[in-house]
C-alpha positions, 0 to 999 in steps of 0.5 A: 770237132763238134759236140754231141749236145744231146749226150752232153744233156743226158748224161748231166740229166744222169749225172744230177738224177743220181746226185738227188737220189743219193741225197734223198736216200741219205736223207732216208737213212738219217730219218730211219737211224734217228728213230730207232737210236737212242740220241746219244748213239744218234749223235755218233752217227751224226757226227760220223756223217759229218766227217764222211762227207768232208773226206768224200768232198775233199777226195772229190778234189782230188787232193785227198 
């Protein structure tokens, strides 16, 4: 059986692409959210943040 490599490569370019645009627009958002909140409102956000990324990690996984 062979391996089609050139859809191999386009779908991890796909794949990487999507990761990066995902982190950039949280980046974006974080930006946006510490300008406009006030810092103890911006800490919450944070701190949120935070534990949606260890939940979204670990159901990454598949444990969760």
């Amino acid at each position: 059986m062979t391996v089609p490599w050139a859809d191999v490569a386009k779908s991890t370019a796909w794949s990487g692409s999507g990761a990066i645009v995902l982190r950039l627009g949280q980046l974006v958002v974080g930006i946006i959210a510490a300008r406009v909140m006030v810092p103890q409102d911006f800490v919450l956000f944070a701190i949120a943040l935070i534990v949606y990324g260890v939940v979204g990690n670990v159901s990454d996984l598949g444990t969760g």
